[in-house]
VMD Tcl script that draws the C-alpha trace (Angstrom):
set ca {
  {-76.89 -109.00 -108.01}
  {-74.29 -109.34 -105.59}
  {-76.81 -110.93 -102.95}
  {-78.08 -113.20 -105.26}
  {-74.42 -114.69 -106.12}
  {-73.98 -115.30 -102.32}
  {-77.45 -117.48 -101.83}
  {-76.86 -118.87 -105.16}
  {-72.83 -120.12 -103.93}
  {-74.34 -120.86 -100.65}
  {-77.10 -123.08 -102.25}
  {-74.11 -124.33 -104.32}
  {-71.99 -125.51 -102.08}
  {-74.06 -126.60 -99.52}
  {-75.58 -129.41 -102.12}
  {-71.81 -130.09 -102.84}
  {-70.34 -130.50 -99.56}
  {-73.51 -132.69 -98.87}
  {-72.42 -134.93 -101.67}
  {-68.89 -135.08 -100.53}
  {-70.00 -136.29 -97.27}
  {-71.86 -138.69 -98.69}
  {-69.74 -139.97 -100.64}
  {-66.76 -140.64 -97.92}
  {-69.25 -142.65 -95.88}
  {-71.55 -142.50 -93.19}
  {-69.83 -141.83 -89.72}
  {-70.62 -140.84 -85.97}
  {-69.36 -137.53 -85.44}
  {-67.82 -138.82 -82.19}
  {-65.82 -141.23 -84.33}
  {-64.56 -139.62 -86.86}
  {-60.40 -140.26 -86.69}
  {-58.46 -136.98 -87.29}
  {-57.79 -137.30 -90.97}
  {-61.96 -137.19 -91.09}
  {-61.45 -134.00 -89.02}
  {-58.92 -132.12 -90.55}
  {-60.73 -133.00 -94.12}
  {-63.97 -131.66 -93.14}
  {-62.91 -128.61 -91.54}
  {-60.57 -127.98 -94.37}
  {-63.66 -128.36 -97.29}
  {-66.08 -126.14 -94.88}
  {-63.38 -123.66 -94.55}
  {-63.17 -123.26 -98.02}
  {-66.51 -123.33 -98.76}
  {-66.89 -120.24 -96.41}
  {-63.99 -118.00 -98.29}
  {-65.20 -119.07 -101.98}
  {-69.29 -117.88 -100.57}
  {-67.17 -114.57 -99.29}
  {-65.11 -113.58 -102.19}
  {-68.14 -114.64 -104.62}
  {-66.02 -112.83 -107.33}
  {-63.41 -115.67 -107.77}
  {-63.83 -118.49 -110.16}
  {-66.22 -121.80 -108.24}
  {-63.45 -123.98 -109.83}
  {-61.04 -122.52 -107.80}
  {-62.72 -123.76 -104.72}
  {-64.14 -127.03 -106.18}
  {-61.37 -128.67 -107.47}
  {-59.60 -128.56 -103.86}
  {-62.57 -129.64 -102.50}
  {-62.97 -133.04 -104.95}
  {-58.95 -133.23 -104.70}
  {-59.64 -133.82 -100.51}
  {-62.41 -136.13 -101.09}
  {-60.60 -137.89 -103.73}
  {-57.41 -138.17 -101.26}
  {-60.23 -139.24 -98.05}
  {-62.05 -141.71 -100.22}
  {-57.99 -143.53 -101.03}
  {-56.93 -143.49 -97.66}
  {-59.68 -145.30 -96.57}
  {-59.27 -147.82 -99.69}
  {-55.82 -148.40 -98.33}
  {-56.74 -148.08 -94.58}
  {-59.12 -151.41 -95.37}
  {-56.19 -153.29 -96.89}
  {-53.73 -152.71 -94.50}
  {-54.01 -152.57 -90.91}
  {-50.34 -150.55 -90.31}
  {-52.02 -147.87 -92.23}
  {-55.53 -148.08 -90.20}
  {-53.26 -148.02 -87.42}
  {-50.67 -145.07 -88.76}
  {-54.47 -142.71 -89.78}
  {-56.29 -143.81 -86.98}
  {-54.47 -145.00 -83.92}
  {-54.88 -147.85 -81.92}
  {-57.93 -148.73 -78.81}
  {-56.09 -148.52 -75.89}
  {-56.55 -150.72 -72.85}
  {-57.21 -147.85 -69.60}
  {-58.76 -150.61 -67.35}
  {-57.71 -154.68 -67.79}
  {-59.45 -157.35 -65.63}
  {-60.12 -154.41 -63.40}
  {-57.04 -152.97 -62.71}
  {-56.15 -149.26 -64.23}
  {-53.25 -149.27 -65.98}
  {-51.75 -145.94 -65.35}
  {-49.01 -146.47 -68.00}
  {-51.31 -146.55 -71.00}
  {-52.74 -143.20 -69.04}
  {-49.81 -141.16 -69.65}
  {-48.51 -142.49 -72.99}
  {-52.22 -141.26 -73.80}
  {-52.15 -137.80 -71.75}
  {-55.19 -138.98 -70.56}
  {-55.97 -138.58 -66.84}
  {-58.54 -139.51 -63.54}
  {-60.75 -136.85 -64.53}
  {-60.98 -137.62 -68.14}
  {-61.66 -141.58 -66.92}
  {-63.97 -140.45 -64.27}
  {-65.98 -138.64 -66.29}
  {-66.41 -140.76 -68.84}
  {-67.21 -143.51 -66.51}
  {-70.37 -141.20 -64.97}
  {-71.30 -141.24 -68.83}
  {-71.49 -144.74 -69.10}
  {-73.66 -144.89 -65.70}
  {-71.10 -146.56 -64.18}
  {-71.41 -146.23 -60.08}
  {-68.02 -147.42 -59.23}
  {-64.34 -148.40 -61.01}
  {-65.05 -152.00 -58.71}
  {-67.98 -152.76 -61.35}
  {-65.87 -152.28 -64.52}
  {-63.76 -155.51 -66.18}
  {-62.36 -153.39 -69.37}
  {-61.83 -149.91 -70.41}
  {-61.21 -149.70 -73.86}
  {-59.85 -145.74 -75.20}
  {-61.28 -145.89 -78.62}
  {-59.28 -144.25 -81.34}
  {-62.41 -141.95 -81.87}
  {-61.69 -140.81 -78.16}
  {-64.96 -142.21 -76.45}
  {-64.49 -144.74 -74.11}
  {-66.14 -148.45 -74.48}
  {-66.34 -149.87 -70.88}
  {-67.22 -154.10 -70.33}
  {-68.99 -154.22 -66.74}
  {-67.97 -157.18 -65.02}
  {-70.41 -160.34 -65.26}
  {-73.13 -160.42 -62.78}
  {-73.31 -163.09 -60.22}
  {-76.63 -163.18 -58.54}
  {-75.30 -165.49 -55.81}
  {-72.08 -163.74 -54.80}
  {-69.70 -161.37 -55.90}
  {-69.59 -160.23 -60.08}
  {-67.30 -162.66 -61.96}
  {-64.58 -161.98 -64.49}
  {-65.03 -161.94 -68.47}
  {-62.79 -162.18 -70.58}
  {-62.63 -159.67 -74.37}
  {-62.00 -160.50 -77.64}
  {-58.15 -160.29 -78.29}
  {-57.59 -159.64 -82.26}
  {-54.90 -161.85 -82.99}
  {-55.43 -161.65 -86.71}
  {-56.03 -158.94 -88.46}
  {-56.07 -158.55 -92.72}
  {-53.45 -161.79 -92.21}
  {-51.10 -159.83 -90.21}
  {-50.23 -161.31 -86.86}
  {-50.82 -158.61 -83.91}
  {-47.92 -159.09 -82.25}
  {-49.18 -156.51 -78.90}
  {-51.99 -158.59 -78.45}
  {-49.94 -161.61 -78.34}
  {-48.34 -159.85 -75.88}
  {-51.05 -159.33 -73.42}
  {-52.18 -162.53 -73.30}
  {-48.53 -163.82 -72.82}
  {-48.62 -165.70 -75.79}
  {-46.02 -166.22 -78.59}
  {-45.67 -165.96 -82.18}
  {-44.95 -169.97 -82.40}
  {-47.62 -170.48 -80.48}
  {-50.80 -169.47 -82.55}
  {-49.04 -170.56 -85.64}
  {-48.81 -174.21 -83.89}
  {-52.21 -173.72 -82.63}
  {-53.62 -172.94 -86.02}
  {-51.56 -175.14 -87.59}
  {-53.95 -177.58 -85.23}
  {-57.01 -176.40 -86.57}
  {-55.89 -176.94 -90.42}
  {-55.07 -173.22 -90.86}
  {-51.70 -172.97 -92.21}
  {-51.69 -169.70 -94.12}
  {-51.81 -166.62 -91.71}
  {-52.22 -164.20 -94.84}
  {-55.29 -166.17 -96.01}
  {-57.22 -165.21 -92.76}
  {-59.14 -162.10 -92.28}
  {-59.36 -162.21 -88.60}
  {-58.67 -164.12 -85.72}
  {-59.81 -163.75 -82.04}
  {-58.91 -165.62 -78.74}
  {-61.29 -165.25 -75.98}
  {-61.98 -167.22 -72.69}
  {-59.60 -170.16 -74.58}
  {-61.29 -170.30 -77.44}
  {-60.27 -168.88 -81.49}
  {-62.87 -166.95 -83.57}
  {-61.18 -167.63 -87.26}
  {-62.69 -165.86 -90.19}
  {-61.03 -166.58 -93.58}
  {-60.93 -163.75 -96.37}
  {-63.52 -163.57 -98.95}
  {-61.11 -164.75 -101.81}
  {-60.14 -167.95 -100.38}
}
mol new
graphics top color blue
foreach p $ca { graphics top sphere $p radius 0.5 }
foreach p [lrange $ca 0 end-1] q [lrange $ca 1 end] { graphics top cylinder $p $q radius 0.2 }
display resetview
């Protein structure tokens, strides 16, 4: 009898953690943020100590379990209305390599070093750090890398990313920043295109001179 309360809790909560999972969303295990991390090794961990003491109450086990899910599914409510929060759960992309030049400052701040580039580099296929325009550290940890444009008749030309301005209608003031551009400056230059409220645009992107401008859905 004892056996069969083990493959019966097993059964259990395997169908239930399945549900959970489903439930939070379909991710890439190589992006989950940490808050994804922490909550799933949390719910397996106690799905392991309620199959091994198969004498306590299920409640005791599933309750926690829906209370974690329930706490996951609000954070990423939240996380989708407000981009300090998004930021605050899952950190920022980080710039390792800009216009081809490593930036050795965003290295340390990130404890991230050569060999850590380096080999994700060799993952990418990437022959040499000459070929590579951007190196974005994602918050997931994997690194998105932007080859420099090929130019069959001489040497590759430079590209340009797109720079999130506007996010959720919250001016990213960084990313102003980096492209040496002020506050007073997109507002005048939106003001140009008829776009007066920041709050009433979802996002906005500069890139190679030009804006990407997206309004919200309730406007």
């Amino acid at each position: 009898m004892e056996y069969v309360s083990i493959v019966l809790r097993t059964i259990l909560f395997y169908f239930l953690i399945l549900i959970i999972f489903r439930v939070m969303g379909k991710r890439e295990i190589g992006e989950l943020s940490i808050l994804d991390l922490v909550v799933f090794i949390m719910i397996g961990e106690m799905a392991v100590v309620a199959i091994e003491k198969h004498h306590s109450p299920l409640l005791h086990t599933m309750i926690p379990m829906i209370a974690l899910m329930t706490i996951q599914i609000i954070m990423a409510v939240i996380s989708l209305k407000s981009k300090r929060i998004r930021d605050l759960v899952d950190g920022k992309p980080i710039i390792i390599i800009n216009r081809g030049k490593i930036d050795e400052t965003a290295m340390r701040k990130q404890r991230y070093n050569f060999d850590d580039l380096m080999v994700q580099l060799r993952e990418k296929d990437i022959r040499s750090i000459t070929d590579v325009e951007f190196a974005i550290l994602e918050p997931s940890g994997s690194l998105s890398v932007i080859e420099k444009l090929k130019n069959p008749d001489g040497p590759s030309k430079e590209g340009d990313i797109t720079i999130p301005l506007i996010m959720d209608g919250q001016i990213d003031e960084e990313n102003l920043k980096r492209i040496n551009k002020t506050n007073l400056w997109l507002r005048q230059e939106l003001k140009k295109k008829g776009y007066r409220e920041i709050k009433n645009i979802s996002f906005c992107s500069f890139e190679n001179g030009n804006f990407y401008i997206d309004l919200k859905d309730d406007v």
